[in-house]
C-alpha positions, 0 to 999 in steps of 0.5 A: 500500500502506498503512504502519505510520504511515497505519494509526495516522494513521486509529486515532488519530483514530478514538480522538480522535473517539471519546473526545471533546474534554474527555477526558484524556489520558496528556500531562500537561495536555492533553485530547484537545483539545489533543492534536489540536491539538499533532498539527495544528500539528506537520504544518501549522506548522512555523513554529511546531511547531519550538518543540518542540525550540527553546526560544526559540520555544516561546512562539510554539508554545505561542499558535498552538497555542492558536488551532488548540484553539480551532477546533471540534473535529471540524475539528480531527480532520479536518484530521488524519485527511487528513493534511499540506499537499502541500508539508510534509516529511511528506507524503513517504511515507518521511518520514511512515513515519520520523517518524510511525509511533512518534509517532502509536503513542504518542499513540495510547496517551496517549489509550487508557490516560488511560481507566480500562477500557483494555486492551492492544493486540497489535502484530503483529511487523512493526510491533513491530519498526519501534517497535524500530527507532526505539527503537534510533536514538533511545534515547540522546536519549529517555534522556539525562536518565536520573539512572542507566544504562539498557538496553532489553530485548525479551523475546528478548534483543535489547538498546539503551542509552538511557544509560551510567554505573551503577548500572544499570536494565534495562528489559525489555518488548516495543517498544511498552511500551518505547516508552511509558517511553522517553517519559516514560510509565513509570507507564502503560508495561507493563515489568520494571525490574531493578537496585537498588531506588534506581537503580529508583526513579530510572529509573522517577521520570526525566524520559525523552523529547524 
C-alpha cells in the first residue's frame, strides 16, 4: 500500500522535473537545483546531511552538497524519485512515513508557490491530519525562536503551542498552511494571525523552523 510520504516522494519530483533546474524556489537561495540536491544528500549522506542540525559540520554539508548540484540534473531527480540506499534509516517504511511525509509536503510547496500562477492544493483529511500530527510533536522546536507566544489553530478548534510567554499570536489555518509558517514560510503560508498588531508583526517577521 502506498503512504502519505511515497505519494509526495513521486509529486515532488514530478514538480522538480517539471519546473526545471534554474527555477526558484520558496528556500531562500536555492533553485530547484539545489533543492534536489539538499533532498539527495539528506537520504544518501548522512555523513554529511547531519550538518543540518550540527553546526560544526555544516561546512562539510554545505561542499558535498555542492558536488551532488553539480551532477546533471535529471540524475539528480532520479536518484530521488527511487528513493534511499537499502541500508539508510529511511528506507524503513515507518521511518520514511515519520520523517518524510511533512518534509517532502513542504518542499513540495517551496517549489509550487516560488511560481507566480500557483494555486492551492486540497489535502484530503487523512493526510491533513498526519501534517497535524507532526505539527503537534514538533511545534515547540519549529517555534522556539518565536520573539512572542504562539498557538496553532485548525479551523475546528483543535489547538498546539509552538511557544509560551505573551503577548500572544494565534495562528489559525488548516495543517498544511500551518505547516508552511511553522517553517519559516509565513509570507507564502495561507493563515489568520490574531493578537496585537506588534506581537503580529513579530510572529509573522520570526525566524520559525529547524
Amino acid at each position: 500500500m502506498s503512504t502519505h510520504a511515497k505519494r509526495e516522494r513521486l509529486l515532488l519530483a514530478d514538480l522538480l522535473d517539471g519546473a526545471g533546474p534554474g527555477a526558484p524556489t520558496l528556500c531562500e537561495g536555492w533553485s530547484t537545483r539545489d533543492l534536489a540536491a539538499h533532498l539527495v544528500v539528506r537520504e544518501r549522506r548522512p555523513d554529511a546531511a547531519a550538518g543540518v542540525l550540527v553546526k560544526p559540520l555544516a561546512g562539510r554539508l554545505a561542499r558535498v552538497q555542492e558536488e551532488f548540484a553539480a551532477r546533471p540534473y535529471e540524475e539528480l531527480i532520479q536518484l530521488f524519485r527511487t528513493g534511499p540506499p537499502r541500508m539508510s534509516p529511511f528506507a524503513l517504511k515507518q521511518v520514511d512515513e515519520a520523517a518524510n511525509s511533512f518534509e517532502f509536503y513542504v518542499h513540495a510547496e517551496d517549489v509550487r508557490r516560488a511560481q507566480p500562477d500557483w494555486t492551492p492544493r486540497e489535502l484530503d483529511p487523512v493526510f491533513a491530519d498526519t501534517l497535524w500530527s507532526r505539527i503537534e510533536r514538533g511545534a515547540r522546536i519549529f517555534g522556539r525562536r518565536s520573539p512572542v507566544g504562539l498557538v496553532l489553530r485548525r479551523p475546528d478548534g483543535r489547538t498546539a503551542v509552538a511557544r509560551r510567554g505573551t503577548p500572544v499570536v494565534t495562528v489559525t489555518a488548516e495543517p498544511g498552511e500551518l505547516a508552511l509558517f511553522l517553517t519559516g514560510r509565513q509570507d507564502s503560508a495561507r493563515v489568520e494571525l490574531e493578537g496585537d498588531k506588534e506581537a503580529v508583526a513579530a510572529a509573522h517577521e520570526a525566524k520559525l523552523g529547524i
